[in-house]
C-alpha positions in Angstrom: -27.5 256.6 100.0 -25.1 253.6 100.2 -23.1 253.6 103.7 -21.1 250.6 105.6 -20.6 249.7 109.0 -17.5 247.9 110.8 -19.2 245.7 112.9 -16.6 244.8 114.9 -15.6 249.0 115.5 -18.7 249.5 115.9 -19.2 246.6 118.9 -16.3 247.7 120.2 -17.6 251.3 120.8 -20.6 250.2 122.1 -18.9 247.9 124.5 -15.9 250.4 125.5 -19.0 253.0 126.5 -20.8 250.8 128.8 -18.0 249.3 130.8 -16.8 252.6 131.2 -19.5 254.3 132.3 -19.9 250.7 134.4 -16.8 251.1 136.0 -16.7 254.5 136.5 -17.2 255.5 140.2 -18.4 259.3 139.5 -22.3 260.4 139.2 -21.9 262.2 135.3 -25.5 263.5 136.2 -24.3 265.7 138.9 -21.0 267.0 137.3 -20.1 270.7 138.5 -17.3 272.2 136.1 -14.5 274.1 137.6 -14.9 276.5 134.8 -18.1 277.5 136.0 -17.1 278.1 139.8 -13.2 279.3 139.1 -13.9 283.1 139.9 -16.1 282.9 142.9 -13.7 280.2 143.9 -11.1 282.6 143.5 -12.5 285.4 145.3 -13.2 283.0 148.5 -9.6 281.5 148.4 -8.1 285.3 148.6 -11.0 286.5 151.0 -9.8 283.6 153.3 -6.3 284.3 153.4 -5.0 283.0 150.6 -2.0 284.3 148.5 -2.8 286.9 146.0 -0.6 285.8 143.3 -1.8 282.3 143.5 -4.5 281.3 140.8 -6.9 278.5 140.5 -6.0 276.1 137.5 -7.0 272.5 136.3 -5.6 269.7 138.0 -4.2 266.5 136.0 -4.9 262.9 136.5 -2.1 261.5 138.8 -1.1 258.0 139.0 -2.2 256.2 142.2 -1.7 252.7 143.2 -5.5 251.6 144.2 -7.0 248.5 144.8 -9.5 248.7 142.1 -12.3 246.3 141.4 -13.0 243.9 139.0 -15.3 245.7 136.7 -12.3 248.6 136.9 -9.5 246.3 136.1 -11.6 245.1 133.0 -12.3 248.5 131.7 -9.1 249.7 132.5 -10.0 253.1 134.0 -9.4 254.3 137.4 -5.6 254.3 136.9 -5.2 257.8 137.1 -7.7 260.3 139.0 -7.3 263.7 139.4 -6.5 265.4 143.2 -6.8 268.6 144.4 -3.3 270.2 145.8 -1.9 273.4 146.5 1.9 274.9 146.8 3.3 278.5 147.0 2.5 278.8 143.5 -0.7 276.7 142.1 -4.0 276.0 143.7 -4.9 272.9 141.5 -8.3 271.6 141.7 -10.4 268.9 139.7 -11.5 270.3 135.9 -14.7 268.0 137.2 -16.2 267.1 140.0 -18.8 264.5 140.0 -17.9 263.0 143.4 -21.2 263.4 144.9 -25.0 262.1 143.3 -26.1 266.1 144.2 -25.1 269.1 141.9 -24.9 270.8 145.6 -22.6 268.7 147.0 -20.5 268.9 144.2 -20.2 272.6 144.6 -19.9 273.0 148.5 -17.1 270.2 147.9 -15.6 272.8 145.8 -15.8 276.0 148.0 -14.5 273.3 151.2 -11.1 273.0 148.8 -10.8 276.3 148.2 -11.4 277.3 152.2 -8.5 274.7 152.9 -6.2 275.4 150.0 -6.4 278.8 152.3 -5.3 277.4 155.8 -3.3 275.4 154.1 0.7 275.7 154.6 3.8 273.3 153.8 2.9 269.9 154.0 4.7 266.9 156.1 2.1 264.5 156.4 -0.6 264.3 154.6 -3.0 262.8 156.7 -2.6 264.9 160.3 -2.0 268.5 157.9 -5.5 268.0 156.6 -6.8 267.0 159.7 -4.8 269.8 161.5 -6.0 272.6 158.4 -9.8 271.3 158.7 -9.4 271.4 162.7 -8.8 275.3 161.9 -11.4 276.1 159.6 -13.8 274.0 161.9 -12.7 276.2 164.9 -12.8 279.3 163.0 -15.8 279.5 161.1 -18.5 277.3 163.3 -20.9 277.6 160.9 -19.2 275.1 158.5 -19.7 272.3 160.6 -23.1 271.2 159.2 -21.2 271.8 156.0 -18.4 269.6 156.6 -20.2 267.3 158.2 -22.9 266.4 155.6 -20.1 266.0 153.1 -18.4 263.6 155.0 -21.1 261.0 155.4 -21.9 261.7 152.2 -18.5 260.7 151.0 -18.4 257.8 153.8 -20.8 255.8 151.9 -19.5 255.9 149.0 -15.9 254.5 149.8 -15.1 250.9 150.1 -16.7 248.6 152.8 -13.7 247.7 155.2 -14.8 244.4 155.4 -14.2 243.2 152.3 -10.7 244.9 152.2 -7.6 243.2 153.5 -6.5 243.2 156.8 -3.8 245.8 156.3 -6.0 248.2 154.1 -9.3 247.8 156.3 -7.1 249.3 159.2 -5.9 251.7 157.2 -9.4 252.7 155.9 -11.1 252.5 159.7 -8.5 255.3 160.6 -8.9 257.2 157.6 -13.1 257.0 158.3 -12.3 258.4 161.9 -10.2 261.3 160.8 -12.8 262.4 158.5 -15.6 262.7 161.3 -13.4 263.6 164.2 -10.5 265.8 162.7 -7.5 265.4 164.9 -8.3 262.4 166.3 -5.6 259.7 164.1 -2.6 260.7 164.5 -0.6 257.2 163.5 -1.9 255.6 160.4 -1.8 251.8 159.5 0.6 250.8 156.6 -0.7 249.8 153.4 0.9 248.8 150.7 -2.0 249.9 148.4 -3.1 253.8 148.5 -6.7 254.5 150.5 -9.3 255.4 147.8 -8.6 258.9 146.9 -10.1 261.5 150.0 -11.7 264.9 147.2 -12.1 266.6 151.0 -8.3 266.4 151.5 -5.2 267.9 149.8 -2.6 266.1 148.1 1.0 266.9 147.7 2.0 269.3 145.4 3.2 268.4 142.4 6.9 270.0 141.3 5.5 271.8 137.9 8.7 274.2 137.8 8.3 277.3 134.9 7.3 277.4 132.0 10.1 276.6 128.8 11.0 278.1 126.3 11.6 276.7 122.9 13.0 277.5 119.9 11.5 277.7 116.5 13.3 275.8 113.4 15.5 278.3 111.5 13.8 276.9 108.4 10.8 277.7 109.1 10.9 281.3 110.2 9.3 282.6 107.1 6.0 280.2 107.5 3.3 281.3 109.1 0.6 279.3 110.2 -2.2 278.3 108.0 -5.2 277.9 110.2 -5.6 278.5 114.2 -4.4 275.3 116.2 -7.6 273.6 117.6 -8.1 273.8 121.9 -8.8 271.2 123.7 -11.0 272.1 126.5 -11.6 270.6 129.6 -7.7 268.7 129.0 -4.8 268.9 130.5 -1.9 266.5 129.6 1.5 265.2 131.4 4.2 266.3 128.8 7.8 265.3 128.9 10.5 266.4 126.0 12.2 263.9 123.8 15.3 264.5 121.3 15.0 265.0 117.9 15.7 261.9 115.9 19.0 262.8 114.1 18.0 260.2 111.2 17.0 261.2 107.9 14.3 258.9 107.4 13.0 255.1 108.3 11.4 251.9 107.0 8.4 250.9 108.4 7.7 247.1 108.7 4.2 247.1 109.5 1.2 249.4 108.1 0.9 251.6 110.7 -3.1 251.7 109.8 -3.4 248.3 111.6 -2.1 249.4 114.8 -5.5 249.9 116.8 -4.1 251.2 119.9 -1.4 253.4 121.4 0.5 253.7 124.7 3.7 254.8 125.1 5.8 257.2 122.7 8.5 255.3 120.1 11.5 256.8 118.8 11.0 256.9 115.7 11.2 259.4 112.7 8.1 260.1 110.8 9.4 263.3 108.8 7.3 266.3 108.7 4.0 266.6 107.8 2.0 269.7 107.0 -1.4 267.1 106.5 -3.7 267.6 109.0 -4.6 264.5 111.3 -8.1 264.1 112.1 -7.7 261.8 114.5 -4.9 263.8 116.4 -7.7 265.4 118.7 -9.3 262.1 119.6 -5.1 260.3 120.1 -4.3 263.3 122.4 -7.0 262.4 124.7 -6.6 259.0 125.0 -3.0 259.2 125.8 -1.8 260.0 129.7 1.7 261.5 128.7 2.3 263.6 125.6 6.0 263.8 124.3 6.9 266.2 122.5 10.0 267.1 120.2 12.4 270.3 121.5 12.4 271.3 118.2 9.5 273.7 117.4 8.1 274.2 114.0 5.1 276.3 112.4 2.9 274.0 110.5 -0.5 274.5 109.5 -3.4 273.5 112.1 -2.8 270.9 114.9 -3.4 271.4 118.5 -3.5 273.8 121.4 -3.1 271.8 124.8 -2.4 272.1 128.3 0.6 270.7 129.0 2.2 270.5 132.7 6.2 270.1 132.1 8.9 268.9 134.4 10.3 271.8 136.1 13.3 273.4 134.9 15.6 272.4 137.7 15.3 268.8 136.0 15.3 270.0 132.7 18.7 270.8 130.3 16.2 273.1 128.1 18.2 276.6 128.2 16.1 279.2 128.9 17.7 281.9 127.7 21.3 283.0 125.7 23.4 283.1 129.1 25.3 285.3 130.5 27.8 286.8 127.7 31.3 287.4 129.5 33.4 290.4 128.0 36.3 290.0 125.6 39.0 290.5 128.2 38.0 287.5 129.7 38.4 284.6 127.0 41.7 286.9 126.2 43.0 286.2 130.1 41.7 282.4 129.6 43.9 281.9 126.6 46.7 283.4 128.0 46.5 281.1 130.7 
């Protein structure tokens, strides 16, 4: 059977692949899902005080400004990393954690989060809360100290070598190396202008996620139904921000959109709608960092089912509901007037 290659797609795979997994500071070998810990992680968050109506969900990448290498600036990764935080209403941990070379690292790393996501209260500073919450656990539960302390040098040599780092930064990473062994012991930070590599044994600030929006469903389409199941993605979750509908009524395209090999940021433009189902939608979804999408909801046939973290609703002008209908005599009194 006759079958072609694209040698140039097909370098380009090949060469996308190894400067990732080049570049990429994680040990895939020793990757501990949070899918596979969430309920026993669960059950120790509540056991050790932690709210009952907070649940234990996903965490997205979130854009930090690092000082990456040169093999990371080439392959373009390390951008975004995902953080474990907590608030009044999430307990957000890493869908993956490959942070340590041993599976059992990995998962104590896990169950530390959880037992400070518990101690855990309204953050003012990052650095002195987590050494103030990890002070508490320390002091309370003695027998996590070999714990702790075996993922902190563990985790110490893996992080950059202060030495090669600029004067500003190594300061700021000698400090940040002596609050992890002696908790309580930095309380005034150097200034960087460039983040510390990400801490996984620390807590980050919470991210405003808001509620959940509704949306409305296009009049016209209230007699379709949906022709297949929507596809999930699994093990994503995706930034997602609402755009307005393009009022136009169609567009000409200048260029064959087929040629564009890449994607990063959404355009405003009106493609129509399409009931065709994309192949390549699951494989553009992943790839991109934010998702926009329309506020205008319609049933089509396939497509995919994501997880989406929204702007809050305090920031939003989506209505979530009718209102509050006033009686009659009101608008009466208001005319009068």
């Amino acid at each position: 059977m006759a079958f072609t290659i694209e040698v140039e797609e097909w370098v380009g795979s090949v060469w996308h692949r190894f400067i990732t997994r080049r570049a990429s500071p994680d040990f895939p070998d020793a990757s501990v899902s949070l899918e596979s810990m969430q309920r026993p992680l669960s059950v120790l968050f509540r056991a050790m005080g932690g709210a009952s109506g907070i649940g234990v969900e996903a965490a997205n990448a979130r854009d930090l400004m690092l000082r990456r290498t040169l093999l990371q600036q080439v392959a373009g990764t390390c951008k975004q990393l995902p953080v474990a935080w907590c608030d009044a209403s999430n307990l957000r941990l890493p869908q993956n954690l490959a942070v340590y070379p041993d599976v059992s690292l990995n998962q104590d790393l896990y169950r530390w989060l959880a037992l400070l996501a518990a101690q855990a209260g309204e953050m003012r500073h990052w650095a002195r809360d987590n050494q103030r919450w990890t002070q508490v656990i320390l002091e309370r539960f003695p027998a996590m100290q070999p714990r702790y302390a075996r993922l902190v040098e563990a985790h110490l040599q893996l992080r950059p070598d202060p030495d090669t780092l600029p004067r500003a930064e190594a300061a700021l990473e000698r400090a940040i190396c002596q609050a992890l062994r002696e908790p309580g012991s930095v309380q005034q930070f150097p200034r960087s202008e460039v983040a510390p590599w990400p801490l996984p044994m620390w807590l980050y600030p919470a991210e405003n996620l808001g509620v959940p929006q509704a949306t409305e469903l296009a009049e016209e389409d209230q007699d379709n139904h949906l022709q297949a199941p929507p596809t999930e993605q699994k093990g994503m979750r995706k930034r997602a921000k609402r755009v307005e509908d393009s009022t136009s009524k169609g567009g000409l395209m200048l260029f064959r959109l087929e040629n564009l090999f890449s994607w990063s940021e959404h355009v405003e433009l009106d493609r129509q709608g399409d009931d065709s189902e994309n192949e390549d939608a699951s494989r553009v979804a992943e790839d991109l960092d934010e998702i926009a999408m329309s506020r205008q909801r319609m049933r089509k046939g396939g497509g995919l089912k994501l997880h989406l973290d929204l702007p809050p609703a305090d920031v939003d002008d989506i209505p979530l509901g009718d209102g509050i209908k006033l009686p009659e005599w009101y608008y009466r009194k208001q005319h009068m007037q």
